[in-house]
C-alpha positions as CSV (number, residue, x, y, z in Angstrom):
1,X,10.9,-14.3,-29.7
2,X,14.4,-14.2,-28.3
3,X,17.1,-16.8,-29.2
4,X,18.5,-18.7,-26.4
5,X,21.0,-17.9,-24.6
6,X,24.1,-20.3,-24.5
7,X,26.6,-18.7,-22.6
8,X,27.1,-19.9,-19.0
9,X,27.0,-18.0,-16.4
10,X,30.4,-18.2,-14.5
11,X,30.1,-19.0,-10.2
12,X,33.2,-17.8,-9.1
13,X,32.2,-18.4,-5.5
14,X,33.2,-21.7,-3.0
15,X,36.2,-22.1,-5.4
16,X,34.4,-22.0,-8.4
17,X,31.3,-24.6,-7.8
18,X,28.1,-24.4,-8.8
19,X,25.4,-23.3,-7.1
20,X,22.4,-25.7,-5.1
21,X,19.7,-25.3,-7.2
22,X,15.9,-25.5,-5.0
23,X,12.9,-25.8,-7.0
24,X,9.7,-25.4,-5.5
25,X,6.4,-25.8,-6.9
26,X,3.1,-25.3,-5.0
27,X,0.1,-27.2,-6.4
28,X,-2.5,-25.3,-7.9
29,X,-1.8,-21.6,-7.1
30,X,-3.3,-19.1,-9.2
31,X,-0.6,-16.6,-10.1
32,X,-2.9,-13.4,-8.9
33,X,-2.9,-14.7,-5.2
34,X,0.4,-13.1,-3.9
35,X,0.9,-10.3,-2.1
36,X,3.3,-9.0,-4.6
37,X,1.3,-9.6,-7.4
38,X,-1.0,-6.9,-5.6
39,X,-4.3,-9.3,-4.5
40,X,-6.3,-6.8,-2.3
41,X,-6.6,-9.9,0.6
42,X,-3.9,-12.5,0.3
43,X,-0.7,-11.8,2.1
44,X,3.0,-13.8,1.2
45,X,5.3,-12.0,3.0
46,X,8.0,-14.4,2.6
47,X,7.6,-14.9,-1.1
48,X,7.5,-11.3,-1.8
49,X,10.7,-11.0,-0.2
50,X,11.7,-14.0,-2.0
51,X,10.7,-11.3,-5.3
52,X,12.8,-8.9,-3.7
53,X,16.2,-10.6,-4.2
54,X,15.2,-11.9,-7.7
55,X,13.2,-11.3,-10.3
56,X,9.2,-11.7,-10.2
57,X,7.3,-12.7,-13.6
58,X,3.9,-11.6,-13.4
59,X,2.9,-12.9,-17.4
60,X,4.0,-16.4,-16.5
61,X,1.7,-19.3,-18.0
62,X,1.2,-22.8,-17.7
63,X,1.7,-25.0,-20.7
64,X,-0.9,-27.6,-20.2
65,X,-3.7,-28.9,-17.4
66,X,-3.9,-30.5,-15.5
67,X,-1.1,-32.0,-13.1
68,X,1.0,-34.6,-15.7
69,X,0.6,-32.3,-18.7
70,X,1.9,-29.3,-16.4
71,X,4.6,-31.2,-15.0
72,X,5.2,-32.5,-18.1
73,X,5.6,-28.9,-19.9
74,X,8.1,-27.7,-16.5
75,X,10.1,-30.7,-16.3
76,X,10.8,-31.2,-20.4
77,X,10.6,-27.7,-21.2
78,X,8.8,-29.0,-24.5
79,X,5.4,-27.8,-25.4
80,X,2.5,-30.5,-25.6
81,X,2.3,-30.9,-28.9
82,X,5.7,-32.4,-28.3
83,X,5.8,-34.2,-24.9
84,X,2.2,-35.6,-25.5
85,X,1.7,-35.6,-22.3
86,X,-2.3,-35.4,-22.9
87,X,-4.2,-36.3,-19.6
88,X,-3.3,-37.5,-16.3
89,X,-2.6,-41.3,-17.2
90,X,-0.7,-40.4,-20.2
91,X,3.3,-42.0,-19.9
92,X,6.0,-39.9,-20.8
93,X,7.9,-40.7,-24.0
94,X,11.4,-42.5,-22.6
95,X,13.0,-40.6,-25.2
96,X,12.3,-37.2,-24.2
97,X,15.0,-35.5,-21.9
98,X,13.9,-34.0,-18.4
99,X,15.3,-31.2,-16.2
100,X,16.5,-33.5,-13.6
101,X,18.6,-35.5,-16.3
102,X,20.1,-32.8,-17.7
103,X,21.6,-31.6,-13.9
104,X,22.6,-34.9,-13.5
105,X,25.2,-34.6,-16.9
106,X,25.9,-31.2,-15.0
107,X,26.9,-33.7,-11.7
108,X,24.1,-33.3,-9.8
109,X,21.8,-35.3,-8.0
110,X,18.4,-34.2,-8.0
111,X,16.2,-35.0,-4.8
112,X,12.8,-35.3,-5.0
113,X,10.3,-34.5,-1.8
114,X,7.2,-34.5,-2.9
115,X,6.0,-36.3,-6.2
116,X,6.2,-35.4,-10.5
117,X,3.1,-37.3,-11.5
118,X,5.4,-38.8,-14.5
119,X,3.9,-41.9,-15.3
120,X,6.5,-44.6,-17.0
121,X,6.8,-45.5,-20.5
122,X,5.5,-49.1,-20.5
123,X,7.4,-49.9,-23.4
124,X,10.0,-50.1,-19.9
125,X,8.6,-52.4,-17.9
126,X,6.3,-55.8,-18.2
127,X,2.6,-55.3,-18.7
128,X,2.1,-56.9,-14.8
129,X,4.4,-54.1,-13.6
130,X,2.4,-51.9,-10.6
131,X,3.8,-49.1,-12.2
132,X,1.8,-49.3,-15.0
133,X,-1.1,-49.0,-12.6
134,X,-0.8,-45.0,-11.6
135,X,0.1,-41.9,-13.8
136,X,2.1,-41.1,-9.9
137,X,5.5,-42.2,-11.3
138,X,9.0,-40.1,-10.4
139,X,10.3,-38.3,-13.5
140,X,13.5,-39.6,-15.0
141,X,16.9,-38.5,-12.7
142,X,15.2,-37.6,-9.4
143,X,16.3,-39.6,-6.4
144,X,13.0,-39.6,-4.9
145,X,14.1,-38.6,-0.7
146,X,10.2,-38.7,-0.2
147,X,7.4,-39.7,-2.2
148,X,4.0,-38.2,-1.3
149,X,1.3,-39.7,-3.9
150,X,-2.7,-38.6,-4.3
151,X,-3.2,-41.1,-0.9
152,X,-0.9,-39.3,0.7
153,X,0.3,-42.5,3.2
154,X,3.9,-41.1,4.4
155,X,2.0,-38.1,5.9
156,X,-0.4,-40.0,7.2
157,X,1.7,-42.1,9.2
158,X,3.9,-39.7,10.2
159,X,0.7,-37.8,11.5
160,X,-0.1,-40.9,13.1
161,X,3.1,-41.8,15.3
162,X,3.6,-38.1,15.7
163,X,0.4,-36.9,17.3
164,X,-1.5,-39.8,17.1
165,X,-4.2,-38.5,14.8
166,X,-6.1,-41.2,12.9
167,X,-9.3,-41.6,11.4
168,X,-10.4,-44.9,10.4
169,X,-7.2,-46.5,10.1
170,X,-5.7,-43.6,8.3
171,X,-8.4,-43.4,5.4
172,X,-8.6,-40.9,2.8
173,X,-10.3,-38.3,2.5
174,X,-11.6,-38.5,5.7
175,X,-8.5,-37.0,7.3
176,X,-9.6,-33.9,5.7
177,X,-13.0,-33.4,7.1
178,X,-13.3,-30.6,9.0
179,X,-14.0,-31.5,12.6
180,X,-17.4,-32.6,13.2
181,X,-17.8,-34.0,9.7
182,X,-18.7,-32.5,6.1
183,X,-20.9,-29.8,5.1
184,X,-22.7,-28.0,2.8
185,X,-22.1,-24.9,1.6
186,X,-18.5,-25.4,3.7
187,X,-17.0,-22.7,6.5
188,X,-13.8,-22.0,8.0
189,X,-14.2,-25.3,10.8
190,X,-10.5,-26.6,10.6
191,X,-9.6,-30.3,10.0
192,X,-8.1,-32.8,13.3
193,X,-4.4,-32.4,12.6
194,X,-3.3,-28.6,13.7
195,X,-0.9,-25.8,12.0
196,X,2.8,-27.9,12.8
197,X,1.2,-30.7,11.3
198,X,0.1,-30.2,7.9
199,X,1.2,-32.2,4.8
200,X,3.3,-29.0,3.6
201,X,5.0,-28.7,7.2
202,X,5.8,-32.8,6.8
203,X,7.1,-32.3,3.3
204,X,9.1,-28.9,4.3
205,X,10.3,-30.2,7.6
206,X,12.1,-34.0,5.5
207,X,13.9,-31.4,3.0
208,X,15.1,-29.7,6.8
209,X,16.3,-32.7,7.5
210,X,18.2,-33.5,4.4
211,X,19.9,-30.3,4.5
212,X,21.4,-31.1,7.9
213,X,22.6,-34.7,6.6
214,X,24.1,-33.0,3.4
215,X,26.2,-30.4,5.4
216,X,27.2,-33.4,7.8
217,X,28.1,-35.4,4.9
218,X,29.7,-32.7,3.2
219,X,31.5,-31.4,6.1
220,X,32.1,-28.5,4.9
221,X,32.5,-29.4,1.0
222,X,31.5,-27.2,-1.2
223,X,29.8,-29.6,-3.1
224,X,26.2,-28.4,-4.6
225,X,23.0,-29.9,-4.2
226,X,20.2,-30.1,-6.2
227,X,16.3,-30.5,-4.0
228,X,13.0,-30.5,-5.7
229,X,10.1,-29.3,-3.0
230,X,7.0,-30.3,-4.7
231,X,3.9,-29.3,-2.4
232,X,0.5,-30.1,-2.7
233,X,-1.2,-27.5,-1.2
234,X,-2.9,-24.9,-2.3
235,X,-4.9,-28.5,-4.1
236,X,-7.9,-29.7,-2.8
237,X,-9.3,-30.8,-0.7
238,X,-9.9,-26.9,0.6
239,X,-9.1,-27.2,4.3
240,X,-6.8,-25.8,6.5
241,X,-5.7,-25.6,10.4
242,X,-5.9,-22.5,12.8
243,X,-4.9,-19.6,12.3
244,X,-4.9,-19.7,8.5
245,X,-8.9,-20.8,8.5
246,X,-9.5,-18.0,9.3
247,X,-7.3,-15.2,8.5
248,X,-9.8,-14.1,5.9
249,X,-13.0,-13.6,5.9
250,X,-15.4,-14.4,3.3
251,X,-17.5,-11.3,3.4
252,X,-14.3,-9.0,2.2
253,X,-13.8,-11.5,-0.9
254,X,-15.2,-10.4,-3.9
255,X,-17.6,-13.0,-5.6
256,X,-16.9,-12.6,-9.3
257,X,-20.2,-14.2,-10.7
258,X,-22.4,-12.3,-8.8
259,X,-26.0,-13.1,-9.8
260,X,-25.3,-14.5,-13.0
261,X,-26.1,-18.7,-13.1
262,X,-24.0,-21.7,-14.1
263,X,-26.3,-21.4,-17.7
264,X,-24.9,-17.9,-18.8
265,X,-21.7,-20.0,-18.2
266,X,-22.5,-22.8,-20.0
267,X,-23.8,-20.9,-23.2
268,X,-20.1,-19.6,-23.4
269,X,-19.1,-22.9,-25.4
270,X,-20.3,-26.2,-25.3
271,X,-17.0,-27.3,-24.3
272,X,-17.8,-25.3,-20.7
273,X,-21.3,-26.4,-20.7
274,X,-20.0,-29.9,-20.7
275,X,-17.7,-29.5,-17.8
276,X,-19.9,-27.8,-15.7
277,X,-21.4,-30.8,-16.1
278,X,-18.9,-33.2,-15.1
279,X,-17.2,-31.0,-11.8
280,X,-18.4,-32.4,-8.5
281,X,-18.4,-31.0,-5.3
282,X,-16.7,-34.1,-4.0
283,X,-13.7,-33.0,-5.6
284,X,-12.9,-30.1,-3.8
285,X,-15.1,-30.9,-0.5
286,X,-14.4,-34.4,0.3
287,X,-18.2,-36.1,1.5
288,X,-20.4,-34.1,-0.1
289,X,-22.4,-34.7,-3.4
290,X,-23.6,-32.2,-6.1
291,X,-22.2,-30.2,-8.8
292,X,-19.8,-27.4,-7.8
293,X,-21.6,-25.1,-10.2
294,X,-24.9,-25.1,-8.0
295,X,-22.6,-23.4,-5.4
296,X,-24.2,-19.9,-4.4
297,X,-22.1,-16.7,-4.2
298,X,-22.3,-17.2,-0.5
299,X,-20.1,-20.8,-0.9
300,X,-18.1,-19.5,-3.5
301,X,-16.6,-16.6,-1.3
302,X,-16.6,-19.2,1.9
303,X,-14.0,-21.6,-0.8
304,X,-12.4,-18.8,-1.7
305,X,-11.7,-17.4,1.5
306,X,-10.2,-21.0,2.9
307,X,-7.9,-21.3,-0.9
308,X,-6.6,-17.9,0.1
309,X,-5.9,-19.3,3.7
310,X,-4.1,-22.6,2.3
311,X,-1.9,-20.3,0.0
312,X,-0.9,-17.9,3.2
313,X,0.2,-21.5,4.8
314,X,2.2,-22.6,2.6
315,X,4.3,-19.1,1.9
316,X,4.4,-19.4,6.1
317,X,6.3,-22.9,6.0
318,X,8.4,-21.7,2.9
319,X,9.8,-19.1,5.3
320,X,10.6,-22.2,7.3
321,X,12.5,-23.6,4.9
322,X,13.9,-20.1,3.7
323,X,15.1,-19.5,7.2
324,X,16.5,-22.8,7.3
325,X,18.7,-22.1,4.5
326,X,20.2,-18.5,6.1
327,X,21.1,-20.2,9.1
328,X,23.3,-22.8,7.7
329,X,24.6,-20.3,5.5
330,X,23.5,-21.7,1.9
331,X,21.0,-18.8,1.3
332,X,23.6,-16.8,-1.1
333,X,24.7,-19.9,-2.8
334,X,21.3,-21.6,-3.9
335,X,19.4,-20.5,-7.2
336,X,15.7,-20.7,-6.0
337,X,12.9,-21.2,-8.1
338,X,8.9,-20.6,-7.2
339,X,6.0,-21.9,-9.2
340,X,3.1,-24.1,-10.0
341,X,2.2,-26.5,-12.3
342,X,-1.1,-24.3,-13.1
343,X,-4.0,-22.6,-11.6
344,X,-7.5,-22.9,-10.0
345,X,-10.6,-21.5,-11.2
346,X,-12.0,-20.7,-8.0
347,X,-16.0,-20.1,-9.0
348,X,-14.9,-18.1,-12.1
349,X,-17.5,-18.8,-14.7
350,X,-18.8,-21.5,-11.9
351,X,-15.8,-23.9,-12.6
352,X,-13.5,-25.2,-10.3
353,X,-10.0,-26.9,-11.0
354,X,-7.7,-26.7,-14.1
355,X,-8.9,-27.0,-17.3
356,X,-9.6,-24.9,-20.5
357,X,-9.0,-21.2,-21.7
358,X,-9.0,-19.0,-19.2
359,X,-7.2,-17.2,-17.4
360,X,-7.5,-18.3,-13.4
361,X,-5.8,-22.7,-14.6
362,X,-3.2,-20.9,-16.8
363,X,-2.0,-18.1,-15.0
364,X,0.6,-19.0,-12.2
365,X,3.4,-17.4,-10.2
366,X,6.8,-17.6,-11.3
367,X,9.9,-15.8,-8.6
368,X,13.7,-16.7,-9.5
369,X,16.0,-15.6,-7.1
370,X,19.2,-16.3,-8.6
371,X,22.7,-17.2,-6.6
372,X,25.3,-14.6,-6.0
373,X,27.5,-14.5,-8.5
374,X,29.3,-12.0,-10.5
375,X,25.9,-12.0,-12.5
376,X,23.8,-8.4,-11.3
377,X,20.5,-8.1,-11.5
378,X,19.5,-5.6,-13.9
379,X,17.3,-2.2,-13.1
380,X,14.2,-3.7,-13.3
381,X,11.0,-1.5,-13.0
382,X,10.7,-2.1,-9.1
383,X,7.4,-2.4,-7.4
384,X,5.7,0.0,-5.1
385,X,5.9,-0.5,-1.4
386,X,1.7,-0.6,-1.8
387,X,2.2,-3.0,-3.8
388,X,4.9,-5.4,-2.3
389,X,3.2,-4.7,1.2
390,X,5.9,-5.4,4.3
391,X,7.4,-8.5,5.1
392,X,8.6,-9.2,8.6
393,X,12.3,-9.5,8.8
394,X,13.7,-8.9,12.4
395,X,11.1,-6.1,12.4
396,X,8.8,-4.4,9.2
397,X,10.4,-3.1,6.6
398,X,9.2,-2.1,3.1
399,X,10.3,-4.3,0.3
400,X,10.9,-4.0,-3.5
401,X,11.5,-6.3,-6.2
402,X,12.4,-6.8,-9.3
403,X,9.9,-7.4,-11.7
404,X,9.5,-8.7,-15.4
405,X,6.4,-8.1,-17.5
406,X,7.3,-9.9,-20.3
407,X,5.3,-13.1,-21.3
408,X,7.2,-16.0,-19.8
409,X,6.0,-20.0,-19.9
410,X,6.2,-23.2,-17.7
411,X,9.0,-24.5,-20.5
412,X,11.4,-21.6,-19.7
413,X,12.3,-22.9,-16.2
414,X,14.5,-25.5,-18.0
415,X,16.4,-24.0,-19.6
416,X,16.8,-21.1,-16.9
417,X,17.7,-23.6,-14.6
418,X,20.6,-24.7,-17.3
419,X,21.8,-21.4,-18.3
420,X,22.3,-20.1,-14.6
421,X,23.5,-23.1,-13.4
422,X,26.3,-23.4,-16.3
423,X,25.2,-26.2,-18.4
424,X,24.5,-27.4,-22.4
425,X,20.9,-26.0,-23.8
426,X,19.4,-28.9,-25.3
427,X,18.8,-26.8,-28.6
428,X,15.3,-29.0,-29.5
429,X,13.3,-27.2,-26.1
430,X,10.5,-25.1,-27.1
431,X,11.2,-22.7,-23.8
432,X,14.3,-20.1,-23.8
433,X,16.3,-18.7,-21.0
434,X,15.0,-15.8,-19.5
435,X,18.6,-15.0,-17.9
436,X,18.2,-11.7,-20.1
437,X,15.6,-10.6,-17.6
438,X,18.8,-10.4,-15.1
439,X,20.9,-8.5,-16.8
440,X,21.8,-5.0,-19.0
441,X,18.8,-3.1,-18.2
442,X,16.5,-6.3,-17.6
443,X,14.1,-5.8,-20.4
444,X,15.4,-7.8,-23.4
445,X,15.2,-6.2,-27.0
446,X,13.7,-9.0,-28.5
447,X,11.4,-11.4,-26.8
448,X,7.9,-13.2,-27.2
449,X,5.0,-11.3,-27.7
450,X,2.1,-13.6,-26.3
451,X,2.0,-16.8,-24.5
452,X,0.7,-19.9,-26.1
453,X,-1.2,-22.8,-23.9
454,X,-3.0,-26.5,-24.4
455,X,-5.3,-28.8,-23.1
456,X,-6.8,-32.0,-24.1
457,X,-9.7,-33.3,-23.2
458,X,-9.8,-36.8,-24.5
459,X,-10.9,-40.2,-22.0
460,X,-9.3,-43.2,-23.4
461,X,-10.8,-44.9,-20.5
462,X,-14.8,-43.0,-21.1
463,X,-14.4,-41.7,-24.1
464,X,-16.8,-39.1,-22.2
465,X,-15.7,-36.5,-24.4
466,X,-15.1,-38.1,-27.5
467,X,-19.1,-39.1,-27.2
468,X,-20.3,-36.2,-26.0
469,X,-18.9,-34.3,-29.2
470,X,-18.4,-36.8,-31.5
471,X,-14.9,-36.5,-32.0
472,X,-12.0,-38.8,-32.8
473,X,-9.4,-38.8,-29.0
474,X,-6.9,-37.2,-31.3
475,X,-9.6,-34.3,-32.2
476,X,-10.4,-33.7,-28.4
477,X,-7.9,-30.9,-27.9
478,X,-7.6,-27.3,-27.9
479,X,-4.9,-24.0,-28.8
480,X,-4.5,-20.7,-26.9
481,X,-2.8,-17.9,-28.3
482,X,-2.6,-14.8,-25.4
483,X,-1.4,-11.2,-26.4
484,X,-1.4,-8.4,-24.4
485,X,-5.1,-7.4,-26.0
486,X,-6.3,-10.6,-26.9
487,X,-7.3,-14.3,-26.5
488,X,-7.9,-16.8,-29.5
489,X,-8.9,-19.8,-29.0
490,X,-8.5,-22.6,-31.6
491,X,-10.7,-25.9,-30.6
492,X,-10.1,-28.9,-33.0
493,X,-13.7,-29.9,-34.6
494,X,-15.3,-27.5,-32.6
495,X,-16.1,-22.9,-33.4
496,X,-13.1,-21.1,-32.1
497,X,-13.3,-18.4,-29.4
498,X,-11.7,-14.9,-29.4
499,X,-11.7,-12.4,-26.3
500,X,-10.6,-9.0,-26.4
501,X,-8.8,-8.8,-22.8
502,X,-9.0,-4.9,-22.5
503,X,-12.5,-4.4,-22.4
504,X,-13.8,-7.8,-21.1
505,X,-10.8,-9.0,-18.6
506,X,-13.2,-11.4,-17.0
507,X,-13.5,-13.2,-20.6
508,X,-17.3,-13.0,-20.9
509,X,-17.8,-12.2,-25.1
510,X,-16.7,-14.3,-27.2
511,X,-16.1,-11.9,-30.8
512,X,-15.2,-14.7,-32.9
513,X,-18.2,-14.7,-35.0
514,X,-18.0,-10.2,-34.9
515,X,-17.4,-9.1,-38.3
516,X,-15.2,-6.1,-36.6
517,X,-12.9,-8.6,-35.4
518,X,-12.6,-10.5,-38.4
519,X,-9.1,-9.7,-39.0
520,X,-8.0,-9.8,-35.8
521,X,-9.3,-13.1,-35.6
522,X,-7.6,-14.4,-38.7
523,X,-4.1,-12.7,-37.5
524,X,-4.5,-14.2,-34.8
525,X,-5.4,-17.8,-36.1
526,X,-1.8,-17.5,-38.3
527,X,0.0,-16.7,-35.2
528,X,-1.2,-19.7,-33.8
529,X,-0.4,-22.0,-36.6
530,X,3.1,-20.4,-36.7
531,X,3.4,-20.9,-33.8
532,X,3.0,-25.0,-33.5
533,X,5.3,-24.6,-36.7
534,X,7.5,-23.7,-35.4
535,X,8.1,-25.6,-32.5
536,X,6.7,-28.9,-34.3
537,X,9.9,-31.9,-32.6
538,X,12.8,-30.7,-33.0
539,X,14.7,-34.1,-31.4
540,X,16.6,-34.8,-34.1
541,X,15.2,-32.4,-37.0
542,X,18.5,-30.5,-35.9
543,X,20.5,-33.0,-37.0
544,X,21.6,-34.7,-40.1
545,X,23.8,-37.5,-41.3
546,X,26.8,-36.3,-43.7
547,X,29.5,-37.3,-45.2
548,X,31.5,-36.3,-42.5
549,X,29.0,-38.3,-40.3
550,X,26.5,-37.3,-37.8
551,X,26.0,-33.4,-37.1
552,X,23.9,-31.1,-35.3
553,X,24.5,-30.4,-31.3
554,X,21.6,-32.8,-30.9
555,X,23.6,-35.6,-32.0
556,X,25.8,-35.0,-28.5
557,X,23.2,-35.5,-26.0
558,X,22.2,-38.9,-24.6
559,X,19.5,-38.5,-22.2
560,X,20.4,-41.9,-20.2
């Protein structure tokens, strides 16, 4: 693992500003579904070129599922075990410091469109607060511009006085039905509300708008800004407008569980067994009942088809937005950053959502295109035109992009964001800079070896779990340690798993109990307690009272 990197990164240009900083994340995308990450279907022209003026991490994981524990790993850049951000529902700890706090000390002022899923502390507010009523709450230092929660009411009634599309007085989910109603196994028929209206072109088209009133109020000041796109979409409920319905069809995508039932699945671990179990239909299909396992290959490929359509819409209204940023000339000067919050199963082992081990909730895209600067990017090992594809830029023209293979997690972006922006590294983060990825020859000499993951699986409200397995809340939680070759996985109270990646990609055999990987196991068992050694709080661990008083950069920080 790398040390971080403290020294700023000077922006010599607009007389020495900083640059605006745009981070975008798409709502359950599954890193393999981009064009440049070379999916055989899904095209993202305007990402990949995105890729080709930064750098593209293809090893980049999630820290924790699903949406608050994400967020909560991005926007803290601390692990887990140290934001305790467990479920959706859980608040976050006042005391922690966020990524939209720590650009505020650097002078900006961090917009939110969109929504962070944060929910407040309630040691903040009174116990009748309505706060304390939804895990929906905006992290710490955003200035929330637009605020788009789960019922997703500003869309709606903008839908509503724009086109005049309503369904039973704006209820959800019904909105989402595809025309004619709900059905069973689902097909490409598109929803009421058409291609220019979509949530993501509502939420794109408000941060349009912003940028015009910025430059106005600017007029001409250099003075950076700081937006936070957060986009629901690729997320249920999977249904999209015309053209992107049906741009692919389901007969060319490959149904990964073929033959084999839910109950070769399910005797994986009895921790999948219970949530095949407890994943509905309704989830992903609003109006339908029924477990998503009893899907048949034919439904699987007809979701996966429409997912693959909802990703192509939203990388078609980031070029929106992308364009939108050329023509008033802020392109150059704006450090962009692409990602999710963490994946979607998609049918694999018959699951759907985020939750787990494997692979499809954990791994997710990550593209920084930094600003231009008098930082170059390094000689990175470029992609092949077959791979990138073409994107359409006044005409087809092949692309390549910088690319980084090295493992890279959610709790980098932090401290990225920092380090290229100029500011302090908090030294108690558990993610490091990956400016080294931009610069000598782009591969630094020293740098993590696997990427680590959570999830817990606790109900304070059900204690589903907690029953079901007859642990303690605190004991309803797993560890994932990920090398290039292999997969541990450590459950608390329950028998571990272990996959070698090379020969069984898909994660079907589970070696833990193989004699021949006995040692492999136990390696990688002590790389996984090391690992949550070393990265137990470090808040103020990295401080200490002295004669000389208090010491320890930690000491300089106050987070509000």
């Amino acid at each position: 693992m790398s040390s971080q990197h403290n020294t700023p990164v000077n922006y010599p240009m607009n007389g020495g500003s900083k640059p605006n900083i745009l981070l975008i994340t798409a709502d359950q995308w599954r890193g393999d579904c981009l064009g440049i990450a070379g999916h055989p279907l899904v095209t993202t022209p305007h990402l990949d070129a995105l890729a080709g003026e930064g750098v593209y991490f293809s090893q980049h994981y999630a820290g924790a599922a699903p949406c608050s524990p994400a967020r909560a790993c991005l926007y803290t850049g601390l692990y887990q075990m140290n934001n305790r951000v467990c479920v959706n529902g859980t608040p976050l700890d006042r005391r922690h410091d966020t990524f939209a706090l720590a650009l505020r000390r650097q002078g900006y002022d961090p917009v939110l469109f969109g929504y962070t899923d944060q929910g407040l502390d309630p040691r903040r507010a009174h116990l009748n607060d309505p706060r304390l009523t939804s895990y929906e709450g905006v992290l710490p230092g955003f200035t929330p511009r637009l605020v788009v929660p789960e019922h997703e009411g500003p869309w709606m009634s903008w839908l509503a006085n724009t086109t005049g599309v309503t369904i039973d007085g704006q209820a959800w989910p019904q909105l989402h039905y595809p025309q004619g109603g709900p059905v069973d196994p689902p097909g490409p028929t598109p929803p009421v509300y058409d291609a220019e209206h979509t949530q993501t072109a509502f939420v794109v088209g408000q941060c349009m708008e912003w940028l015009k009133e910025t430059s106005v109020i600017n007029d001409g000041d250099a003075k950076p800004w700081c937006a936070h796109v957060s986009l629901l979409r690729p997320h249920p409920p999977f249904v999209v407008p015309e053209p992107w319905n049906t741009r692919y069809s389901p007969d060319a995508v490959a149904d990964m569980m073929g033959e084999q039932s839910w109950r070769h699945s399910a005797a994986a671990h009895p921790f999948v067994h219970h949530m095949l179990e407890n994943i509905h239909k309704s989830s992903f299909i609003p109006g339908i009942s029924g477990l998503a396992r009893d899907w048949d290959a034919v439904a699987r490929r007809c979701i996966a088809a429409i997912y693959l359509g909802m990703v192509s819409e939203v990388d078609d209204q980031l070029g929106r937005l992308f364009q939108a940023l050329k023509s008033m000339h802020q392109w150059d000067n704006t450090l962009i950053v692409f990602t999710s919050d963490h994946g979607e199963m998609l049918g694999e082992h018959h699951l759907y959502g985020k939750l787990g081990f494997y692979e499809g909730s954990y791994h997710v895209p990550l593209i920084i295109k930094p600003a231009r600067s008098s930082l170059q990017l390094a000689s990175l090992q470029p992609h092949t035109e077959s791979e990138v594809g073409t994107a359409l830029s006044g005409g087809t023209k092949p692309l390549t992009a910088h690319r980084a293979d090295g493992f890279t997690e959610s709790v980098d972006v932090f401290p990225t964001v920092l380090d290229l922006t100029g500011g302090e590294l908090p030294p108690q983060l558990d993610g490091v800079s990956l400016r080294p990825w931009f610069e000598g020859n782009g591969s630094p000499s020293v740098w993590r070896d696997a990427a680590h993951w959570e999830y817990d699986f606790r109900n304070i409200e059900t204690r589903a779990a907690e029953t079901r397995f007859n642990l303690s809340s605190q004991q309803c939680n797993l560890s994932v340690i990920r090398t290039a070759h292999y997969k541990y996985v450590h459950f608390n109270g329950q028998a571990p798993l272990l996959f070698n990646l090379a020969d069984d990609p898909q994660e079907h055999i589970n070696e833990a109990d193989n004699p021949a990987y006995r040692s492999i196991r136990l390696t990688l068992a002590e790389q996984l307690l090391n690992w949550r050694a070393t990265h137990l709080d470090q808040s103020l661990a990295l401080s200490a009272l002295t004669d000389n008083g208090v010491i320890g950069s930690t000491a300089k920080i106050r987070y509000e």
